[in-house]
C-alpha positions in Angstrom: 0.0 0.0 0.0 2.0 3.7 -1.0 1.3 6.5 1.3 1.6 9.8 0.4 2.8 12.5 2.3 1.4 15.6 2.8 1.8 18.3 -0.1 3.5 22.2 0.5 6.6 23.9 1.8 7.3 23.2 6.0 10.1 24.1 7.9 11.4 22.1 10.9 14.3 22.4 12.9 15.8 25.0 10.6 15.8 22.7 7.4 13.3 23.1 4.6 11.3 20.2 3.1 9.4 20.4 -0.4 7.4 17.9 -1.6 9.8 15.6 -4.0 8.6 14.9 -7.3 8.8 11.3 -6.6 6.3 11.7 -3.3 8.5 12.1 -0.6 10.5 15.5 0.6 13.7 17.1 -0.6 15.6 18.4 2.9 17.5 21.8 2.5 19.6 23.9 4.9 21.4 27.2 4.6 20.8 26.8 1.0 22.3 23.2 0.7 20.3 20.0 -0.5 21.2 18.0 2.4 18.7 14.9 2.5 15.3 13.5 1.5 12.8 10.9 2.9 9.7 9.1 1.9 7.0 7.2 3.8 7.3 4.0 5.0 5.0 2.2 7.6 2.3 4.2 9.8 4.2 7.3 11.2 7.7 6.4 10.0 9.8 7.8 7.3 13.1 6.2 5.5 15.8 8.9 5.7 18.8 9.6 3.6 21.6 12.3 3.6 22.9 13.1 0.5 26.3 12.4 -0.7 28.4 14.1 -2.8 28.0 11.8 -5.9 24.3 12.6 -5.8 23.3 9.3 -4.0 22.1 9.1 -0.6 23.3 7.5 3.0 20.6 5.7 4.0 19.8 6.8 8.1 16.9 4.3 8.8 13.7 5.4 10.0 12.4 7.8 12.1 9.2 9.6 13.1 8.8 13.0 11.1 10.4 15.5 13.1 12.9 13.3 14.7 14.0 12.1 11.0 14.5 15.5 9.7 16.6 15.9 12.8 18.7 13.0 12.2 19.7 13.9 8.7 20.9 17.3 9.6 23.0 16.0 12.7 24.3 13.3 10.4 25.0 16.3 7.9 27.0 17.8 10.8 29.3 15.0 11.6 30.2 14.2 8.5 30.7 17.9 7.0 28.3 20.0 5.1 31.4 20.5 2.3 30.8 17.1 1.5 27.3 18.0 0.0 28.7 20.4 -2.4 25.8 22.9 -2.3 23.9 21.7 -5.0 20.3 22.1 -5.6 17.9 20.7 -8.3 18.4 17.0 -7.7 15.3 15.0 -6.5 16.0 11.7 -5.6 13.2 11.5 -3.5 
C-alpha cells in the first residue's frame, strides 16, 4: 500500500522540506540540498543524507520531526562541504 505525504513547503528544525517529485520530501539547509525521505509504515519515514555523488546514505527510520533531525546532525558529523551545495536533484 504507497502512502503519500502531505503536499507544501514546512520548515522544521531550521531545514526546509518540499514535496519531491517522486512523493516524498527534498531536505535543504542554509541553501544546501542535504537529504530527503519518503514514507514508509504508519508514522515512520526512511531517511537519507545526500552524498556528494548525488546518492544518498541511508539513516533508517524515524518519526517525522525526529528524521529531519537525524539527517541534519548526520549532515553535521560528517561535514556540510561534502554536500557540495547543489540544488535541483530530486532523488526522493
Amino acid at each position: 500500500m504507497e502512502r503519500r505525504v502531505p503536499g507544501g513547503r514546512r520548515e522544521i528544525a531550521g531545514a526546509v522540506l518540499t514535496l519531491s517529485t517522486m512523493g516524498g520530501y527534498s531536505v535543504s539547509h542554509d541553501g544546501a540540498d542535504v537529504g530527503y525521505l519518503h514514507a514508509s509504515v504508519g508514522d515512520q519515514f526512511n531517511l537519507y543524507r545526500r552524498t556528494a555523488d548525488g546518492t544518498g546514505d541511508w539513516l533508517g527510520k524515524y518519526r517525522l520531526e525526529d528524521g529531519v533531525r537525524a539527517i541534519l546532525s548526520a549532515c553535521d558529523q560528517t561535514g556540510r562541504a561534502e554536500q557540495g551545495g547543489e540544488g535541483g536533484r530530486d532523488a526522493a
